[in-house]
N, C-alpha and C positions, 0 to 999 in steps of 0.2 A: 462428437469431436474428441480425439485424443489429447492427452496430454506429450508436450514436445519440447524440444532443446531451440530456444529462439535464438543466441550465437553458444559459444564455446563457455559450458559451464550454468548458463542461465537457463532457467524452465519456467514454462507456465503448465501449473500441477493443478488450478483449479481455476472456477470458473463458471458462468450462468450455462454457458454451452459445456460445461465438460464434468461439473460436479454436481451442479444444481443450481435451480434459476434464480435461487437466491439469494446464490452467494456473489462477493463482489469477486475479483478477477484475484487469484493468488501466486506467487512467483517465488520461485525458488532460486541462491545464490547457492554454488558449491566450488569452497576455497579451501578444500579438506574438510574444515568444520560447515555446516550447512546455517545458511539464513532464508528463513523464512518473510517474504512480503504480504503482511496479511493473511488471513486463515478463513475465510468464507466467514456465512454467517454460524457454524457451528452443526448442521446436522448432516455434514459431509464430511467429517472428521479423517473416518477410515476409508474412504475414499481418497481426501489427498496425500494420506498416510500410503495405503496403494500407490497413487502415484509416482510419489518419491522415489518408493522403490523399485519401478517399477526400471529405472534408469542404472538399477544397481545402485544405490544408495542405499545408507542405514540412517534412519529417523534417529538413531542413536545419538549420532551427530548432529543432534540441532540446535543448538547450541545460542539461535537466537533468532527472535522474533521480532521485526520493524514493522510496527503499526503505523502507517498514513494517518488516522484520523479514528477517532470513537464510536464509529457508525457500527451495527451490529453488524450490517452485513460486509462488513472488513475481521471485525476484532471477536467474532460471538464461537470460533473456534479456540481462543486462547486457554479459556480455563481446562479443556480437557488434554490439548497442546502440551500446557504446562503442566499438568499434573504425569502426566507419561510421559516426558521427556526430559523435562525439569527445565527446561529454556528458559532463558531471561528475556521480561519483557521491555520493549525500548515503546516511549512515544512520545510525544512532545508534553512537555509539563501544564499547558492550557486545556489540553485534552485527555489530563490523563486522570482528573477528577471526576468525570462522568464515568470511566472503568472504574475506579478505586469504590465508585459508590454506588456503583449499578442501576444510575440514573435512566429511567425508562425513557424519558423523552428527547437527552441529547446523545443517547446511544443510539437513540433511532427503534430502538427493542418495542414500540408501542405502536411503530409501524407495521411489523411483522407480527401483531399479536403473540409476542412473546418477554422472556423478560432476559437479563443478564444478572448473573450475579457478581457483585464485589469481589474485582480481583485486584491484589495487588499489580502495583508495577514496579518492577527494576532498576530503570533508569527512566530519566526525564528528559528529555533534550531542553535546554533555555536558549541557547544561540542561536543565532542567524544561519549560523551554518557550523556544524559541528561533520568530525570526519573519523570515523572508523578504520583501524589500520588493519587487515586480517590476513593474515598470510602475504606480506608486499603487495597484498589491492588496496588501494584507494575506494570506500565506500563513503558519498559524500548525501548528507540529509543535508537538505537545506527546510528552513521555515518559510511554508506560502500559507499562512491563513487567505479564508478566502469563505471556502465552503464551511469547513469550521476555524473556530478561532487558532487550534494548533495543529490545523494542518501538515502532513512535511509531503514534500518530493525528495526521491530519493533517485544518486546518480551514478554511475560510473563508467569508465573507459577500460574494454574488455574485445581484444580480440579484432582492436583497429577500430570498436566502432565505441562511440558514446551513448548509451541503454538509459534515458529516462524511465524513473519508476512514477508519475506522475495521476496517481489513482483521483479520480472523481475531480478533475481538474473541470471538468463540464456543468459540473453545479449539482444539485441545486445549491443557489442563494436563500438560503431561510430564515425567517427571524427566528425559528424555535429553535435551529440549531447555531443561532449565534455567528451568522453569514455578516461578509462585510462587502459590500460591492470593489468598495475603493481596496480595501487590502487585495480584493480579487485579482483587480486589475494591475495592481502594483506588481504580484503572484505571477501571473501570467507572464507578465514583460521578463520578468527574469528568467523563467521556463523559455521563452523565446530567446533570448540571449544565449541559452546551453546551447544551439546550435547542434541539438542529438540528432543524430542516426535513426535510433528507434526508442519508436514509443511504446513504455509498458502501459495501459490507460487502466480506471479500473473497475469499466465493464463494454468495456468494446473492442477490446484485445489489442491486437499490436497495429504500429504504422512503421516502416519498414524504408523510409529514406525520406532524409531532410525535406524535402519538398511536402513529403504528405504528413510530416511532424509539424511542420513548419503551420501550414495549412490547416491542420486540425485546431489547434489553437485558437487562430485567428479567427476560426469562423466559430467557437464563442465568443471572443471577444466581440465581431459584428451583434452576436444574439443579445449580446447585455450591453452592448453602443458601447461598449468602448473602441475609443480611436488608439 
């Protein structure tokens, strides 16, 4: 599978089917400056570096980096990300201790028999909903703990349609990673309230009209009984 333009400006650059099976789903904004969703787990570097440019883009331009959640196979590209580009890293502040300290087991890094090394981060999100202004876009993170404690979805209105970036909204629920069913569920309903378009998920790629955004959701929530 290629990597491709999902509406005007938005990409998905990486991915189990496009970069490697270990990475989780990675997506790219371009608002002149470029944001990056996520960076695989790390050993497809120059592969979604390819990618980017592959749209005529310059990685030059990266200028930032929004992590969903501390799991290696979202965040375990950052440190080489940041070092050749110098991007700033954004995550939610619950989850941004397990990066800062290169925690093997709520990084998830002990799953893939690997490890992470301590990296700083940037910025910290603490609110409910915090909103980035970038070129007259509206880019809005919201806070869904769930899967982990500082989970974010991240959202925008782009080209008439609403583009949830809601990565790993499917679980797992773990105790090692600090899962909470009831934040889940609380998570979810709000994810269903966005009444998005398209779904960025983050490792089963896109849903592509209300109905099967709609639907995807739901049927975790039947899997974990929530009503």
């Amino acid at each position: 599978m290629k990597p491709y333009e999902i509406v005007k400006d938005i990409f998905m650059v990486g991915g189990p089917d496009i970069t490697d099976s270990r990475d989780g789903c990675v997506y790219l904004i371009n608002l002149g400056e470029l944001i990056l969703i996520d960076t695989g787990a790390g050993w497809s570097v120059e592969k979604i570096i390819n990618n980017v440019q592959s749209f005529g883009l310059n990685c030059k331009n990266l200028n930032k980096i929004l992590l969903t959640h501390c799991h290696i196979d979202h965040i375990g590209g950052v440190p080489e990300l940041k070092k050749r580009f110098g991007s700033a890293i954004y995550i939610h502040t619950l989850d941004a201790l397990p990066v800062e300290n290169g925690d093997k087991v709520l990084t998830a890094a002990s799953w893939y028999q690997t490890t992470f090394p301590p990296t700083p981060v940037d910025v910290k999100f603490n609110a409910p909903e915090e909103v980035l202004m970038i070129d007259g876009q509206k880019i809005i993170c919201l806070h869904t703990p769930g899967h982990t404690p500082g989970s974010i979805c991240i959202y925008l209105d782009r080209d008439g349609k609403r583009v949830l970036f809601a990565q790993d909204l499917h679980g797992p629920l773990l105790e090692e990673f600090g899962s909470n069913l009831e934040d889940w569920a609380r998570s979810t309903k709000k994810l269903l309230d966005l009444d998005a378009d398209i779904l960025c998920e983050g490792h089963f790629g896109i849903y592509k009209t209300k109905k099967d955004v709609k639907n995807y959701i739901l049927s975790y929530r039947r899997q974990y009984d929530v009503e």
